[in-house]
C-alpha positions as a Markdown table, in Angstrom:
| # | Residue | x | y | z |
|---|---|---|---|---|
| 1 | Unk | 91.7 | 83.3 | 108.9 |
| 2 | Unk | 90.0 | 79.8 | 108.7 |
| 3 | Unk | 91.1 | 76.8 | 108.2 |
| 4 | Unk | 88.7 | 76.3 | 105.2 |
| 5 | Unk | 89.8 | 80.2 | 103.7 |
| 6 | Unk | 93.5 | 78.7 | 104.0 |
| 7 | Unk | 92.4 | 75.5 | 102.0 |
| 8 | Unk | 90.7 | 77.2 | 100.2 |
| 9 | Unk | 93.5 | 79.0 | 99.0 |
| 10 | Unk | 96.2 | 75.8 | 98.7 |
| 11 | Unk | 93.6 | 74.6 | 96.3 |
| 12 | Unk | 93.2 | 77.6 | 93.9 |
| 13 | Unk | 97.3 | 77.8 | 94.6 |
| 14 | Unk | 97.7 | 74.3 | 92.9 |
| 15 | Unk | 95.4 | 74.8 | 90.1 |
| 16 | Unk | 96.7 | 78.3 | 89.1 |
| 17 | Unk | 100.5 | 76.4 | 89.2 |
| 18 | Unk | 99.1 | 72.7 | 87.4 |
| 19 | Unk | 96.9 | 75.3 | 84.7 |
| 20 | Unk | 100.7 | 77.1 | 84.4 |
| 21 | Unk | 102.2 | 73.5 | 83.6 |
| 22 | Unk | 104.9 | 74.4 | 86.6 |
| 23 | Unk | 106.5 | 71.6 | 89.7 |
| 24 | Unk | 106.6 | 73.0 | 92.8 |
| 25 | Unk | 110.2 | 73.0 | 92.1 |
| 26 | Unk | 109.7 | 75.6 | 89.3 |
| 27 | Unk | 107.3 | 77.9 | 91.2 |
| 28 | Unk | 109.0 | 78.3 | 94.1 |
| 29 | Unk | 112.2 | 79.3 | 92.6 |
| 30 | Unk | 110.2 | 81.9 | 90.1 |
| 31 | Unk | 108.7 | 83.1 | 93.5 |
| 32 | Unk | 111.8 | 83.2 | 95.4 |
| 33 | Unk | 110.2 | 81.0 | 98.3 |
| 34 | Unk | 111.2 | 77.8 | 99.7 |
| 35 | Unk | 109.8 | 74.8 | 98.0 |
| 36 | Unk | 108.9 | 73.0 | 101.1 |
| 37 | Unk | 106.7 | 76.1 | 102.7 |
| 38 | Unk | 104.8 | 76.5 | 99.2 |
| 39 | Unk | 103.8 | 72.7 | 99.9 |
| 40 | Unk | 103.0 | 73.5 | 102.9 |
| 41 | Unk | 100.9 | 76.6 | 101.6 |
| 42 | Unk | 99.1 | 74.6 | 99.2 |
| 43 | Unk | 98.1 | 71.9 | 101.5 |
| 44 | Unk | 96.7 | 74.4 | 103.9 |
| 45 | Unk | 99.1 | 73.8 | 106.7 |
| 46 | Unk | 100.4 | 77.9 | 106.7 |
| 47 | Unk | 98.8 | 80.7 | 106.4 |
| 48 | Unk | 101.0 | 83.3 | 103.9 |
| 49 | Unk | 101.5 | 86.8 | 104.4 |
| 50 | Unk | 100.3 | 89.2 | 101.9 |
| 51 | Unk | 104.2 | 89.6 | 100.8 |
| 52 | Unk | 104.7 | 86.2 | 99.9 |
| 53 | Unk | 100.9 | 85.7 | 98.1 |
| 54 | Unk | 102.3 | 89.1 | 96.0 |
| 55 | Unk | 105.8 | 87.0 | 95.4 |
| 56 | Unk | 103.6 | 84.0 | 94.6 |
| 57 | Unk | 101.3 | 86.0 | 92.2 |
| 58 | Unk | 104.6 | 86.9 | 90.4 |
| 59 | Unk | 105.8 | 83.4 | 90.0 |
| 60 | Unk | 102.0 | 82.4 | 88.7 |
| 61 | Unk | 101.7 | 85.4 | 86.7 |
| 62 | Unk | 98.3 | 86.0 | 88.2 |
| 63 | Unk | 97.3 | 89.2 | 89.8 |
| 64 | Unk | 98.0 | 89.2 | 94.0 |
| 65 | Unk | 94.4 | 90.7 | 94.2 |
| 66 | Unk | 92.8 | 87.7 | 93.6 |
| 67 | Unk | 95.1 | 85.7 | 96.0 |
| 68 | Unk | 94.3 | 88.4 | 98.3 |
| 69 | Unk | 91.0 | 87.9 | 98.3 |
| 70 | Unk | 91.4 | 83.9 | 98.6 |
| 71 | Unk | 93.4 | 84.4 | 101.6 |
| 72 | Unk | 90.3 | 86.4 | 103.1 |
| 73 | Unk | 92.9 | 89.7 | 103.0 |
| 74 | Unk | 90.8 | 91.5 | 100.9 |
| 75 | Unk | 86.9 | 91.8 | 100.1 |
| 76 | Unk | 85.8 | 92.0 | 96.8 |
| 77 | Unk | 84.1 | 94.8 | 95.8 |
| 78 | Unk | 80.3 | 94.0 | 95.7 |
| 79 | Unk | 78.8 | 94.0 | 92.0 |
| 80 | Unk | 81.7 | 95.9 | 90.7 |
| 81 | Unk | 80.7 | 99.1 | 92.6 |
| 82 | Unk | 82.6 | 101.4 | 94.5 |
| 83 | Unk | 86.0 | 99.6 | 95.5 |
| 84 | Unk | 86.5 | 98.6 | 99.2 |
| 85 | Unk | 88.8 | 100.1 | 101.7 |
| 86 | Unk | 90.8 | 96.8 | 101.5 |
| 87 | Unk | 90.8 | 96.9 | 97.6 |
| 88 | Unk | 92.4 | 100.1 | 97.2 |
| 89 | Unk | 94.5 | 99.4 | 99.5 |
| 90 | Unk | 95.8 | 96.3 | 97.6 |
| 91 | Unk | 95.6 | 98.4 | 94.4 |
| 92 | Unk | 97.6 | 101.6 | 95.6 |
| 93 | Unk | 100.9 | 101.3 | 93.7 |
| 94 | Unk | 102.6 | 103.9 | 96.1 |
| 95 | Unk | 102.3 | 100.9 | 98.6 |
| 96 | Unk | 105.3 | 98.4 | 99.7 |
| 97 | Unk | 103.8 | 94.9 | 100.6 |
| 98 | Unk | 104.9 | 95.5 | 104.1 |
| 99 | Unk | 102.5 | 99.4 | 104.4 |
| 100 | Unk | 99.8 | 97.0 | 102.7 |
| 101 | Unk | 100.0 | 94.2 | 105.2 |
| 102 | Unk | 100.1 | 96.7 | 107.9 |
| 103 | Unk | 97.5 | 98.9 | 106.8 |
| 104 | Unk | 95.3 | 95.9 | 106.3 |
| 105 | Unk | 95.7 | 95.1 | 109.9 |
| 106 | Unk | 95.3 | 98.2 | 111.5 |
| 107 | Unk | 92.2 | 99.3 | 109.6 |
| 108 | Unk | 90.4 | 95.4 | 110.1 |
| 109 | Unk | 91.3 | 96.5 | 114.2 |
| 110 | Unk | 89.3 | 99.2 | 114.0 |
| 111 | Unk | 86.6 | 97.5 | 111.6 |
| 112 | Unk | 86.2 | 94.1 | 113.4 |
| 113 | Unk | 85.3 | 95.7 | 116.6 |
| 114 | Unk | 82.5 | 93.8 | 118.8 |
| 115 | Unk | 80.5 | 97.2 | 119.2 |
| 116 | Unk | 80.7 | 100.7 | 117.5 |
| 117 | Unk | 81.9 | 103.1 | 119.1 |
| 118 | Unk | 80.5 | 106.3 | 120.0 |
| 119 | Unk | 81.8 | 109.4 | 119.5 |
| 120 | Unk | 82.4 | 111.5 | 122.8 |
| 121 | Unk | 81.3 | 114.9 | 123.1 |
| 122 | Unk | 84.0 | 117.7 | 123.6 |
| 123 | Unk | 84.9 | 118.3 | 126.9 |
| 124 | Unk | 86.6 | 121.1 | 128.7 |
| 125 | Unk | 89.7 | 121.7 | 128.9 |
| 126 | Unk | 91.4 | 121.6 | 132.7 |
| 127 | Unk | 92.2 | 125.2 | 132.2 |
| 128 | Unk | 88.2 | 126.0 | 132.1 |
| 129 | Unk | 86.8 | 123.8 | 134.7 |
| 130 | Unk | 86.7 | 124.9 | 138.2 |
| 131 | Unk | 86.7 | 122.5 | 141.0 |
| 132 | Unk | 83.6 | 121.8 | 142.9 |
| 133 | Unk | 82.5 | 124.6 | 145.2 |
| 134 | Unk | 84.8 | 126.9 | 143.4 |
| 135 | Unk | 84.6 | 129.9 | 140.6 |
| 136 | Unk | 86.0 | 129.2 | 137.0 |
| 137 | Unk | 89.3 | 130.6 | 136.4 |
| 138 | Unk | 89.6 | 134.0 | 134.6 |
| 139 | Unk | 90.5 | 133.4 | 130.7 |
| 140 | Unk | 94.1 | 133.7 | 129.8 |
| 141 | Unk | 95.0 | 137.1 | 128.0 |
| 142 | Unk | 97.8 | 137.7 | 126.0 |
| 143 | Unk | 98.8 | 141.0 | 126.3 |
| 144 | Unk | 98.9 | 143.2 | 123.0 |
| 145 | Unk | 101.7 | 144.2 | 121.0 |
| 146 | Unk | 102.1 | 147.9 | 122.1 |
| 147 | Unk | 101.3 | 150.3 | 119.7 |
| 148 | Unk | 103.6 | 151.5 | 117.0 |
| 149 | Unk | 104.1 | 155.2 | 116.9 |
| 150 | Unk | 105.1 | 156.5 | 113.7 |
| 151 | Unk | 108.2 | 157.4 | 112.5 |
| 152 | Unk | 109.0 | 161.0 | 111.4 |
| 153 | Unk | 109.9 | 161.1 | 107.9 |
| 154 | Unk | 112.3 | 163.9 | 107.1 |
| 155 | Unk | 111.9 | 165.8 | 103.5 |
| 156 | Unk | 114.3 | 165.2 | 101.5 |
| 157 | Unk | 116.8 | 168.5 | 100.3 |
């Protein structure tokens, strides 16, 4: 995250708590976090996790999307189109904070890659190649279930 992302977010922090008439005192005991690491937040010295932006979005009564995507956690969704990966990720009530965060995290690794990746085509398995200079193995066969023989069924008297 940047510095200016992280200042960025202090700022909106201490408007959303000055436009909710609340101290620092009063938001950080509504949002169960330490008043000294919420001043800390808001200046732009530490960078929250999405757990405590969703306890802060509590205590501000504001939705943790929005902080989410002042932190730089989550992209908003381009001209109210189809909803990001990162969005519905946020959005998925099934989710604890801790599968969001982690989720999050795992799918920017695979995202924020330097160069795509391409895909590799199948390859044999070591049962099927042969070494060099040498003939393929014969395929595996199972053998077959051995043929039921009926049973004689006795008339009834």
């Amino acid at each position: 995250m940047t510095p200016s992302l992280v200042h960025d977010l202090g700022s909106y922090l201490r408007e959303q708590r000055m436009m909710a008439q609340l101290s620092l005192r009063q938001l950080s005991e509504r949002a169960g976090i330490s008043n000294p690491y919420l001043s800390q937040i808001e200046r732009g010295l530490k960078k929250p996790s999405a757990e405590i932006l969703q306890q802060i979005a509590r205590g501000l009564q504001v939705s943790a999307e929005s902080l989410y995507v002042r932190a730089g956690i989550l992209e908003e969704a381009e001209h109210g189109g189809t909803p990001t990966v990162l969005t519905a990720i946020a959005q998925d009530p099934r989710l604890t904070a801790r599968q969001r965060e982690v989720l999050v995290e795992v799918y920017r690794s695979f995202v924020d890659t330097a160069a795509p990746t391409q895909p590799h085509p199948p390859t044999a398995r070591p049962a099927d190649r042969a070494a060099p200079g040498r003939k393929a193995p014969a395929p595996r066969r199972t053998p077959a279930a051995p043929a039921a023989t009926p049973t004689p069924v006795s008339p009834r008297t």
